[in-house]
C-alpha positions, 0 to 999 in steps of 0.5 A: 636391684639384686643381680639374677643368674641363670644358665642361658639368655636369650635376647629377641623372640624373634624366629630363631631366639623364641624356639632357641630359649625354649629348646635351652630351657626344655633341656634343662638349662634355666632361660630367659627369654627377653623381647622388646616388643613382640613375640614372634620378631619382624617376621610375624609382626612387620615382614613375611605375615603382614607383607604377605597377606597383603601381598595375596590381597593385591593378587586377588584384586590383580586376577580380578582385573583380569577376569574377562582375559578368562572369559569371566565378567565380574563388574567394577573392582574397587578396594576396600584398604579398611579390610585389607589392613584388617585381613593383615592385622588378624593374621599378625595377632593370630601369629604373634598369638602363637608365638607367645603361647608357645614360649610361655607354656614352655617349663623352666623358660622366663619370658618378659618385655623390656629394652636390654643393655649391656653393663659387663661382658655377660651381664645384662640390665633390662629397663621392663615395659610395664615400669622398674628393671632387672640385672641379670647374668648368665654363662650363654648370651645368644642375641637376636635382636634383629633389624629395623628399616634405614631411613632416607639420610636426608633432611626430612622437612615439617609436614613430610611424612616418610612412610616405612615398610611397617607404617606403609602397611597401616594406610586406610587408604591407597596412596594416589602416587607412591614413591617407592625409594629402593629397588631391592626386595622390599620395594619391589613387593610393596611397589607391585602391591600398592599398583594392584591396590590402584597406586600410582607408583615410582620406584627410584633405585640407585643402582643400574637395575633391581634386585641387584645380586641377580643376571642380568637377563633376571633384573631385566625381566623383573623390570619389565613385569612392573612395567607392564604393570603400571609401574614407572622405574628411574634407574641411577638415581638418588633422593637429594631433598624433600618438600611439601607439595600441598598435601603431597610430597616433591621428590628432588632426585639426581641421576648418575649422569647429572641429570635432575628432576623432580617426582610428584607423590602423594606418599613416599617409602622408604625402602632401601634397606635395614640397619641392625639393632645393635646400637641399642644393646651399648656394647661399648660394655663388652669386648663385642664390635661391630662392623662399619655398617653395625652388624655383629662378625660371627665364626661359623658356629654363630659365635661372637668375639666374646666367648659365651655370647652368640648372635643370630639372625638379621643382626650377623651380616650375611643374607637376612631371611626367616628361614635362615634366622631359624637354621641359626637357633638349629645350628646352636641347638645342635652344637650347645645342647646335642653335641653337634657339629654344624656351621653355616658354612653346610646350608643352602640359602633359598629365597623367594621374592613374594612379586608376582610372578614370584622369584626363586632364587637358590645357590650361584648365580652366574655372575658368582660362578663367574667370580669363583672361576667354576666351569659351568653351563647355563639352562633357560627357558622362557615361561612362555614356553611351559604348558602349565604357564600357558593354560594358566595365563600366567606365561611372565619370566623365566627359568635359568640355572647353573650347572657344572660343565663336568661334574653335571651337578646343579651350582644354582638357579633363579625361577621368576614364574608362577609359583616360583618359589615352589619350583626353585625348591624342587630344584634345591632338594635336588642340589641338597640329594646332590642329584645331577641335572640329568636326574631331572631332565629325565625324570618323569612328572606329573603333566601338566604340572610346573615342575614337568618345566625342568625337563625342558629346562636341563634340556635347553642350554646355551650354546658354549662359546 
């Protein structure tokens, strides 16, 4: 096949390479946009819109449950898993829909599916979904090729199924007992989930507690919400075999101690971690390499090793996050195509964990402020003690942020309550307005609204030792 030149490529349509391409190509670069499978990358077809919308299916079943706390009395509760996974697919396809649209009505932009590989430094030859190939080059190369779930790295006997984050989501029925192995992001939303759908649920983690960049105090309270919802925890431990149980699964686990036992599921999930697509792209073609866990080193302007070509998203290392997927086609946007001057080095990295009650996270935590030897302070407060939380009965988790000891600006925080997420943004707009915690500790809000809470809360600070 005849080589093709074009000004700019873009590997993955995911959330930073779809509006990275069409913003080249509005600028009147020639682009091609290739994608492997979906437009719209793991966010709309495998994370945030599937894991999410489900995620509102189990609140509703949850508030459900408890309908009579509220003097509210609706009869038995049952799920309908078929509705469910349907809900979830309509949204993926109106999303994904979007997406497409929005990259194919772009003028001068070329968009098509197939699997992409390098041959030399800035050449690429793409075997296309619906038969033949296509080599092309171009002077820019920007890869968003994004990640896909790790698997267990254990021997998986015949007849055992491992469920990921993508195929768990396609059940048309409730797992009986679901082994969740990971307690990370991942399996904390899905294990909370599949309890609010009527799973029985076991989250095995490896690590001494959940969510493992968190305080301590955070981790703990994480863990004893889904305890009290129903769901059994095994700190320390590793999956060391599989077999078949009948029609369900043994699971043969190893605690840090020594101690050994076996977990009895109908399903088990993989969900400790993601591995970059990287290995597919046969970058022993070009000057690129990866680090030990496959991921591409960057500068801080998103810049490879190889000049011209540049990696965003979930394949850099660093935290793996839509929202900062998106920044990444920004921070190029500015520096490529306006003349800017940004680096990831001048953005905050929020994030929520969709539990519920949520977790929002932004800035140091205090272990962090620890490590870097900053003078701070520490404000907390219980949910139990917001008024909003109360009316609402929904008084689970707590506030904590970081401050420092003598400037007075906010360092971090983590929010895990009702609406968490929400809450933690309100404290980051402040950080970015770079706003002193007295600021809101004196600011007048709206009562009885969540966010009158962060006057009690840069109000109540540990005493110092």
């Amino acid at each position: 096949m005849p080589q093709e030149t074009v000004d700019v490529i873009v590997v993955g349509a995911g959330q930073g390479g779809g509006p990275l391409a069409s913003a080249f190509a509005k600028a009147g670069r020639k682009t091609m946009l290739i994608e492997r499978a979906h437009a719209g990358g793991t966010c709309v077809n495998t994370g945030c819109t599937p894991t999410k919308t489900m995620i509102a299916s189990g609140r509703v079943a949850y508030l459900a449950q408890r309908a009579a706390d509220y003097g509210v009395h609706v009869g038995d509760i049952s799920i309908d898993m078929e509705r469910v996974r349907k809900r979830k697919r309509d949204m993926v396809e109106m999303f994904r829909e979007g997406s497409e649209s929005g990259i194919t009505s772009t003028e001068g932009l070329e968009y098509f599916e197939g699997e992409a590989r390098f041959v030399d430094d800035m050449t690429l030859e793409v075997a296309l979904n619906d038969g033949g190939s296509r080599t092309v080059t171009a002077g820019t190369i920007v890869l968003n090729v994004g990640e896909r779930p790790r698997e267990l790295g254990i021997d998986i006997p015949a007849g055992v199924t491992v469920l990921d984050s993508t195929s768990v989501m396609e059940l048309a029925e409730a797992p009986d007992h679901l082994v969740v192995v990971g307690g990370g992001v991942i399996g904390v939303e899905f294990a909370q989930l599949f309890r609010r759908l009527g799973s029985g649920v076991t989250i095995l983690q490896r690590g001494g507690k959940l969510l493992a960049r968190e305080d301590p105090e955070i981790s703990d309270a994480v863990a004893t919400i889904l305890t009290e919802d129903g769901i059994t925890i095994e700190f320390d431990a590793s999956v060391v075999a599989l077999s078949r149980s009948g029609s369900g699964v043994d699971v043969a686990v190893e605690r840090k101690d020594g101690f050994s036992f076996t977990v009895k599921g109908s399903d088990i999930l993989a969900a400790a971690g993601r591995t970059p697509n990287t290995d597919s792209l046969n970058l022993a073609a070009t000057g690129l390499k990866t680090d030990e866990r496959g991921y591409l080193e960057t500068d801080d302007r998103l810049q490879t090793d190889v000049a011209g070509i540049f990696a965003i998203g979930d394949i850099r290392p660093g935290p793996k996050f839509t929202h900062i997927s998106y920044d990444d086609y920004r921070i190029i946007q500015a520096n490529l195509i306006e003349d800017g001057n940004r680096s990831v080095n001048d953005r905050p990295v929020p994030y929520t964990v969709f539990m519920d009650p949520q977790l929002g996270r932004v800035g140091m935590s205090e272990q962090e402020a620890k490590e870097q030897g900053v003078p701070f302070r520490v404000a907390e407060i219980q949910m139990s003690s917001v008024a909003r939380a109360l009316e609402t009965d929904e008084t689970r988790g707590m506030m904590k942020a970081i401050v420092h000891a003598e400037t007075r600006m906010i360092l971090g925080a983590a929010v895990l309550g009702i609406e968490g997420g929400e809450v933690m943004s309100m404290i980051q707009i402040a950080m970015m307005g770079d706003l002193p915690y007295t600021r809101l500790r004196e600011g007048v809000f709206a009562h009885p609204n969540l966010s009158e809470a962060l006057n009690s809360l840069f109000g109540s600070f540990r005493e110092e030792t």
